[in-house]
C-alpha positions in Angstrom: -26.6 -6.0 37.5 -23.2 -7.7 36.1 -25.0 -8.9 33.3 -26.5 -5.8 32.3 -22.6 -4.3 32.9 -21.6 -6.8 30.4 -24.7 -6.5 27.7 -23.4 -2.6 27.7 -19.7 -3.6 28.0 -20.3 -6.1 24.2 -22.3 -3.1 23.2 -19.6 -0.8 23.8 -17.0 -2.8 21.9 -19.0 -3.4 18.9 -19.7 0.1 18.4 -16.5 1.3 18.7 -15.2 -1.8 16.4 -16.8 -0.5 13.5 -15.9 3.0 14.1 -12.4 2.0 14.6 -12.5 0.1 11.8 -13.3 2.5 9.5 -11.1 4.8 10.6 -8.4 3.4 8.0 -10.6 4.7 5.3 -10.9 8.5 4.7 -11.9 9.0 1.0 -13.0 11.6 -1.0 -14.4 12.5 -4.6 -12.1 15.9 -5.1 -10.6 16.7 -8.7 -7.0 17.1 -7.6 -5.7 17.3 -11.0 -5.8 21.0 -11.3 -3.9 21.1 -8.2 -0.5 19.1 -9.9 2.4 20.5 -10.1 2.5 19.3 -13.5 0.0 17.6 -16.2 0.0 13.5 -15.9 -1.1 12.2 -19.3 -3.2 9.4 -18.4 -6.0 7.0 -19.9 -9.0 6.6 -17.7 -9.7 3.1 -17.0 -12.6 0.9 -15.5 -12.1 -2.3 -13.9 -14.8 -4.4 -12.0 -14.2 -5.6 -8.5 -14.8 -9.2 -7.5 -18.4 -8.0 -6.2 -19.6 -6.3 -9.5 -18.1 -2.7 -8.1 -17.1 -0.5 -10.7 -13.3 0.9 -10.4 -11.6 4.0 -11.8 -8.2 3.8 -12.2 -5.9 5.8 -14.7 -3.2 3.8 -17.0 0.0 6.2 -17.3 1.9 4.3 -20.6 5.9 4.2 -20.3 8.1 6.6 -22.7 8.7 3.7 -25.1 9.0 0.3 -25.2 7.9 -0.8 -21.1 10.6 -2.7 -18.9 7.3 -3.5 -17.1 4.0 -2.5 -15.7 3.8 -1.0 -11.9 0.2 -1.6 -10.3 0.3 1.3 -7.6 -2.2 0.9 -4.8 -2.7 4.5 -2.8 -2.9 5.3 0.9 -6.1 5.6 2.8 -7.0 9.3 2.0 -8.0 11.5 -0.8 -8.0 9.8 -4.1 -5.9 8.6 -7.0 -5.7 12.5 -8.5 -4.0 13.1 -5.6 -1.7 10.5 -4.8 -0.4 10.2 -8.8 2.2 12.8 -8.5 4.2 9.6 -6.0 4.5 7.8 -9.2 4.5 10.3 -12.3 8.5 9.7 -12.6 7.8 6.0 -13.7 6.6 6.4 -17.3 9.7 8.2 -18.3 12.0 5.9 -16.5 10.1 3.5 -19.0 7.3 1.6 -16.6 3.8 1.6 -17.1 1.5 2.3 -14.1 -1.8 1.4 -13.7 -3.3 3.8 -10.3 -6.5 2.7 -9.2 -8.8 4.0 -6.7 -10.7 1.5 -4.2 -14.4 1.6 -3.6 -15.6 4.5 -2.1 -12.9 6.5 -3.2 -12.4 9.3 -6.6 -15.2 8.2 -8.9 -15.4 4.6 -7.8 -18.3 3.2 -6.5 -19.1 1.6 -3.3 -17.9 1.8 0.8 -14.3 0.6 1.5 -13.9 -1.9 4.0 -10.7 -4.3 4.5 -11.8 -7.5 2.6 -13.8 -5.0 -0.4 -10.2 -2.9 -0.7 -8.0 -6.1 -1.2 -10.4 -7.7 -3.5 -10.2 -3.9 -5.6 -6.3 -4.6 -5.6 -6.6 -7.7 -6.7 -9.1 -6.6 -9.7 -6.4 -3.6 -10.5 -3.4 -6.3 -10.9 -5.6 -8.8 -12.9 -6.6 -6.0 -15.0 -2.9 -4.8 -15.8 -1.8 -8.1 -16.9 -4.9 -9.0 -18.8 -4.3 -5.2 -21.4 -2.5 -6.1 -24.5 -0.1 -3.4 -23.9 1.1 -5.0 -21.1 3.8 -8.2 -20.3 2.3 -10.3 -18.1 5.4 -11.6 -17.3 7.0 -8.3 -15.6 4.5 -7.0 -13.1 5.8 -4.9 -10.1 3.6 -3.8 -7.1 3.7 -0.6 -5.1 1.9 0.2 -2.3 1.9 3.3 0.0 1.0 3.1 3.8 -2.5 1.5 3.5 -1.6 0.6 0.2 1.8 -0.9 1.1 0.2 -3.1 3.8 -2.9 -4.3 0.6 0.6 -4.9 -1.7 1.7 -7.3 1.2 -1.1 -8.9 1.7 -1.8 -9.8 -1.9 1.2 -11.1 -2.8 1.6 -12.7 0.7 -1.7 -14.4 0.2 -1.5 -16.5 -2.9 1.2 -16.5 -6.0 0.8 -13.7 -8.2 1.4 -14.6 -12.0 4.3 -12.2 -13.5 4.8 -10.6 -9.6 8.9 -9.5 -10.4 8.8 -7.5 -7.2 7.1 -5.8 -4.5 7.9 -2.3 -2.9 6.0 -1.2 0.1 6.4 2.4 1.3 5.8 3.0 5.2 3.5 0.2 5.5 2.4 -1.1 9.2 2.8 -4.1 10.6 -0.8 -5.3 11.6 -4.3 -3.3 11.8 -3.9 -4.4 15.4 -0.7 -2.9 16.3 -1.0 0.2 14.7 -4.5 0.3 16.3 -2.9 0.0 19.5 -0.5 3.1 19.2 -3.1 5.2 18.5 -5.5 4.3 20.8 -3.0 4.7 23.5 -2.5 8.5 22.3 -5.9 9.2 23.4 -5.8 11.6 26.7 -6.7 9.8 29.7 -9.0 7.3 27.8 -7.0 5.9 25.8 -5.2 3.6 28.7 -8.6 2.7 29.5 -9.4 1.3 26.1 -5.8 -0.1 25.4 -6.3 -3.4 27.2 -9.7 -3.8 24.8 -8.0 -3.0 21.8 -7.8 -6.5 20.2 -11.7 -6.5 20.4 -11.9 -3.0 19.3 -10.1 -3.5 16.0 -9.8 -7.1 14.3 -6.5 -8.3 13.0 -7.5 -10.1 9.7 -5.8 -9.6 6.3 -2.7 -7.9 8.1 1.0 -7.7 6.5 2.5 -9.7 9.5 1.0 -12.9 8.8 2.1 -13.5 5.2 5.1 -11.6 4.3 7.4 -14.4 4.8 5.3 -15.5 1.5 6.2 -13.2 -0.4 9.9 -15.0 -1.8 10.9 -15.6 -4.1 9.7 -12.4 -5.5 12.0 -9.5 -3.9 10.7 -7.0 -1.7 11.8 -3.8 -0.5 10.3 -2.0 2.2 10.7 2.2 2.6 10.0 3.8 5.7 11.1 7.3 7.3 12.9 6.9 10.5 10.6 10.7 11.4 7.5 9.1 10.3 4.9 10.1 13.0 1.8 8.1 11.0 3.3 4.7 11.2 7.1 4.6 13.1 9.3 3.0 11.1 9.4 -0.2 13.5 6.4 -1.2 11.9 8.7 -1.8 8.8 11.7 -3.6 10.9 9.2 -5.9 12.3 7.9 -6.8 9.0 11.8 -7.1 7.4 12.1 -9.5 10.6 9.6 -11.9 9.4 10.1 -11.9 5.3 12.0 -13.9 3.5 15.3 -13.5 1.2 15.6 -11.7 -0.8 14.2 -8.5 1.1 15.9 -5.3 1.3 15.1 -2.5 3.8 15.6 1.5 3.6 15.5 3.5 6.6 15.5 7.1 5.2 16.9 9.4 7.6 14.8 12.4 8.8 12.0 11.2 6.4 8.7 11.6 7.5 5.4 9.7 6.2 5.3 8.4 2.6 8.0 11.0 1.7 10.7 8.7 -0.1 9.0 9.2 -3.4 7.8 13.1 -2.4 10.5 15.1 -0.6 13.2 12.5 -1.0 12.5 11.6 -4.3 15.9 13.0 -5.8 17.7 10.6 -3.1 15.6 7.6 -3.8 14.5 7.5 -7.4 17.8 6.5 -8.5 18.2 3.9 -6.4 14.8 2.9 -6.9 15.5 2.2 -10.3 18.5 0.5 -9.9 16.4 -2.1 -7.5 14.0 -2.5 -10.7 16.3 -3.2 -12.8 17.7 -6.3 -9.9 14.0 -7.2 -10.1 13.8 -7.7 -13.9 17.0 -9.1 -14.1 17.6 -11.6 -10.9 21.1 -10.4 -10.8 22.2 -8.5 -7.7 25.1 -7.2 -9.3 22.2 -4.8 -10.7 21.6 -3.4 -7.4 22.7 0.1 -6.2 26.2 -0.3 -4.2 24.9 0.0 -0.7 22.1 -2.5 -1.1 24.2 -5.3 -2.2 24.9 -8.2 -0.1 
C-alpha cells in the first residue's frame, strides 16, 4: 500500500512539474502592430537558435550615428509586436534595438522551455554584434520580467564580448521562489503543495546563482514597489548578491514592468543618463541621485 501511495505521490509531482513549468510561458501568434499607439519602423530579422530554430526578431536602427546597440529580451506573454512599444523611445535617443521573439512565440518556430529560451537570447545577442551596422564593442542588454531574469542569466553565465551594461526590469529572483509565492496563493491547496514545491518546479538557470557574475559590466535593476506579478523583493534579493557596480530603482507606486510604460516620463531620462555612465565608465555621468 505505501508503495503504491508513493508510485502515485512521484506521479503526482512529475505531472504537475511540467505543468508548472510551463506556466512561465504564455505565447501567442497575434499581430499587435495595428494595436500601437504609434507606427515602429522596423526591419524584420531571422536569426537561428543554437538547435537550428528559426527566430523572428525586428531591428529598430538609431536616429543617426548609434551610441550602441540594445538587445531587448521580452516577458513571458504575447509577442515582440506587443511588447515593442517598452523600447520604441531608444532609436531616437540614438540606440539601436534588436527585439526578438523566443521559440514558440510571434512567428518563431518551436515550444519554449527554459534552456531553448536562453539559448534564443543568446542567438539574438550573437546576432546583433555579428550585423555590420552594429559596434560590437557597445552592446547593452534589456530584459523585462522573464526577460530580465534570461538578461541575468546570460551575462551571469559566461563573459559576453562588447556587454557595456545590463538593465533588468522587475525580474525574480529564482524560478523556485517565485514558484513558491504563487503556489502558496492557491485556496486551501496551495499549503498542501507548498512544502513540495522544490520538486514541483526546478531551480536551474535562475538569476540568483550568477548575478554576482555579472561585474564588471554595470547593472541596474527596476522594479515597482506595487508590483503584484513579482514583489519588488525579488529585486533587493538579487541587488544583495551582485557585484559593484550595481544600481537599484525602487519606483514608488509602480506596478509590473511599468518604469518604461506608465513611468516612462520619470525614468527615461534617467535611463539615459545611466547609458551614457555605461558607455563612458565615468560615474560623474550618472543622474544625481544614483551617484555614489
Amino acid at each position: 500500500m505505501r508503495k503504491n501511495v508513493s508510485v502515485c505521490m512521484l506521479l503526482v509531482m512529475a505531472l504537475l512539474s511540467g505543468c508548472a513549468n510551463r506556466l512561465f510561458y504564455f505565447p501567442d501568434r497575434t499581430d499587435y502592430e495595428p494595436r500601437l499607439q504609434k507606427p515602429v519602423p522596423h526591419e524584420d530579422v531571422w536569426i537561428e537558435s543554437s538547435d537550428g530554430l528559426r527566430l523572428h526578431g525586428w531591428f529598430l536602427k538609431a536616429d543617426g550615428p548609434a551610441k550602441a546597440t540594445v538587445v531587448h529580451l521580452h516577458g513571458n506573454a504575447q509577442n515582440l509586436t506587443s511588447h515593442v512599444a517598452y523600447v520604441d523611445w531608444l532609436p531616437a535617443a540614438g540606440y539601436n534595438v534588436l527585439t526578438v521573439d523566443y521559440r514558440g512565440y510571434g512567428l518563431s518556430s518551436g515550444r519554449p522551455d527554459r534552456k531553448g529560451v536562453l539559448a534564443d537570447a543568446r542567438a539574438a545577442y550573437d546576432y546583433a554584434r555579428r550585423r555590420p551596422d552594429v559596434d560590437p564593442q557597445k552592446m547593452i542588454l534589456l530584459g523585462q520580467s522573464l526577460g530580465a531574469a534570461n538578461a541575468l542569466v546570460l551575462a551571469g553565465t559566461e563573459p559576453l564580448p562588447g556587454l557595456r551594461a545590463v538593465i533588468a526590469d522587475s525580474p525574480f529572483y529564482s524560478y523556485g521562489s517565485i514558484a513558491r509565492e504563487k503556489i502558496l496563493k492557491i485556496p486551501v491547496a496551495g499549503y498542501l503543495l507548498w512544502p513540495f514545491s522544490p520538486l514541483i518546479v526546478s531551480n536551474g538557470l535562475s538569476p540568483s546563482a550568477v548575478t554576482w557574475k555579472i561585474a564588471p559590466a554595470p547593472l541596474l535593476l527596476i522594479h515597482g514597489t506595487a508590483d503584484e506579478v513579482i514583489p519588488a523583493h525579488h529585486s533587493e534579493r538579487l541587488f544583495e548578491r551582485a557585484a559593484e557596480p550595481r544600481l537599484i530603482w525602487l519606483l514608488e507606486g509602480a506596478g509590473h514592468t511599468e518604469a518604461l510604460g506608465r513611468f516612462r516620463a520619470q525614468v527615461v531620462p534617467r535611463l539615459q543618463r545611466f547609458l551614457d555612465y555605461a558607455l563612458s565608465g565615468d560615474p560623474a555621468d550618472l543622474d544625481s541621485q544614483d551617484r555614489h
